[in-house]
N, C-alpha and C positions, 0 to 999 in steps of 0.2 A: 279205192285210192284214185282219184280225180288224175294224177300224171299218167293213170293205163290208158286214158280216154284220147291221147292225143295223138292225130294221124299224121302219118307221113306220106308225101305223095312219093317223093325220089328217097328213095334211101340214102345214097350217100349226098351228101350234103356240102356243095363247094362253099368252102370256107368267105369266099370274099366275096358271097352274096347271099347273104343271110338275108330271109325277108322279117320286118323287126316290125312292133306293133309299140312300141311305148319307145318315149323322147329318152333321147341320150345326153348325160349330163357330161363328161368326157371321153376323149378319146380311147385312154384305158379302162375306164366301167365301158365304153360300150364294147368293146374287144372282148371284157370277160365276160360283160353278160350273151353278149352272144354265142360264145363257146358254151355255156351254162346250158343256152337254148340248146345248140345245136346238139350240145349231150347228152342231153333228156332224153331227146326226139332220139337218136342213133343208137342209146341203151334200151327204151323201148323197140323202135325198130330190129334190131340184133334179137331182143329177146321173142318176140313177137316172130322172127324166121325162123329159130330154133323150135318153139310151139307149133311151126306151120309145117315143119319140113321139109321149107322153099331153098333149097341149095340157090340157085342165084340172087334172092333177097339177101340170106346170110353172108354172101361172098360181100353182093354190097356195103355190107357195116365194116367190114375187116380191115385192118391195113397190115403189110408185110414188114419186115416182120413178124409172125403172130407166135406168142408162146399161150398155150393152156396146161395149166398145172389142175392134175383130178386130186382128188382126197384120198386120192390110193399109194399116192406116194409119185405116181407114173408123170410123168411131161409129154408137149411134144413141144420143140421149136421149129416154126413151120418159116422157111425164105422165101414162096412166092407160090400164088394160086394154082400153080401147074402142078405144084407137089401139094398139094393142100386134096385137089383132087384126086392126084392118082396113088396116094401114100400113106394116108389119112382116114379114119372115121369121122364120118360126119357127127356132132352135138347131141341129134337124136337116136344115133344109131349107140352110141357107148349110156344113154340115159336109159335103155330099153334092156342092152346087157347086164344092166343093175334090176331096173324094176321093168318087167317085162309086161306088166300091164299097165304101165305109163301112158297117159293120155293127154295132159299138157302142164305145165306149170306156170302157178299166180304168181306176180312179183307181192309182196307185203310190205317191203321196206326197203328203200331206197336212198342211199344220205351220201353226200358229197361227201369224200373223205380229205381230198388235197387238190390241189389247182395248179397251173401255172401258164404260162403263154401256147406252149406245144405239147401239157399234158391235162387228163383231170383223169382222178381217179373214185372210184363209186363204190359203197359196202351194198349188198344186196344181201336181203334176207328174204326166203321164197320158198313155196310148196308145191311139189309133185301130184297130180290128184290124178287118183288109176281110173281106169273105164266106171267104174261102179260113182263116181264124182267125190271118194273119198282121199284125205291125203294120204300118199304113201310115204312122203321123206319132208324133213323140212332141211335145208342147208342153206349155209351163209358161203358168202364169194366177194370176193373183190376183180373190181372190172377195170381194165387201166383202160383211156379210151388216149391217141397220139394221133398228132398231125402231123402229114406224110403228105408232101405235094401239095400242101391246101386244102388235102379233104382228111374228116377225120375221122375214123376208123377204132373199133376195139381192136387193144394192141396186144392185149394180155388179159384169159380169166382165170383167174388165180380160187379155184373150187377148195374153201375153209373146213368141209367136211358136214355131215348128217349130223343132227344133235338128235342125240340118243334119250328115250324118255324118262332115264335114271337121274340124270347128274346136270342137262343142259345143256352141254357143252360139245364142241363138234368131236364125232367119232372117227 
């Protein structure tokens, strides 16, 4: 997929200075395309800290409020990176509690679900692949990403569940 290929040098990303490669036709297409941009770039990044196990890369994507809903039924709603560290499992440490020979996870599909000036929200569909390079889970999520101070940050991962190899649909 051509969108895993693209880097980031800063992770979080100030909002009112998007570096921008193609001519803007108005003021609000350029507003949304750049949030588009910047969202790409900060859902890769975010996932891409997750797969690394960079605690300060990952903080960078976030914004606070953060809620993560798992496929176990469980939440957490996190108020601000103080309690995120001291109160919290980190992304890769509850993915390991599942599958403990997790080794990283591909994204496969990526599709904007809704938009708006202060939100955009993203479906993701993705594979776990264990040390041996085989997949161990496939599961779908939705990612809210919110702008917080001008920078913008995943706000909310909302984990849709494992599709199970009987039926399709998430377990």
């Amino acid at each position: 997929m051509e969108l895993l290929h693209i880097c980031v040098i800063r992770l979080r990303i100030d909002f009112n200075n998007p570096k921008r490669s193609k001519p803007l036709i108005t003021k609000q297409i350029r507003l949304l395309d750049e949030q588009m941009d910047i969202a790409e770039k900060l859902v890769i990044s975010h996932h891409r800290a997750i797969n690394e196990a960079d605690t300060e890369a990952y903080f960078n994507t976030i914004c606070f409020p953060f809620t993560y809903h798992r496929y176990d039924g469980r939440f957490y709603r996190i108020s601000c990176i103080e309690s995120y560290k001291n109160e919290y499992p980190m992304p890769w440490e509850l993915i390991k509690n599942y599958e403990p020979d997790w080794s990283y996870t591909e994204l496969e599909e990526l599709e904007e679900v809704v938009k708006s000036e202060t939100q955009l929200a993203y479906k993701l569909v993705a594979r776990r692949i264990n040390s041996e390079g085989k997949t161990g889970s496939i599961f779908q999520a939705i990612w809210v990403l919110g702008l917080n101070d001008n920078m913008w940050g995943v706000q909310t991962r909302y984990n849709l569940g494992i599709f199970s190899n009987n039926n399709g649909l998430a377990a």
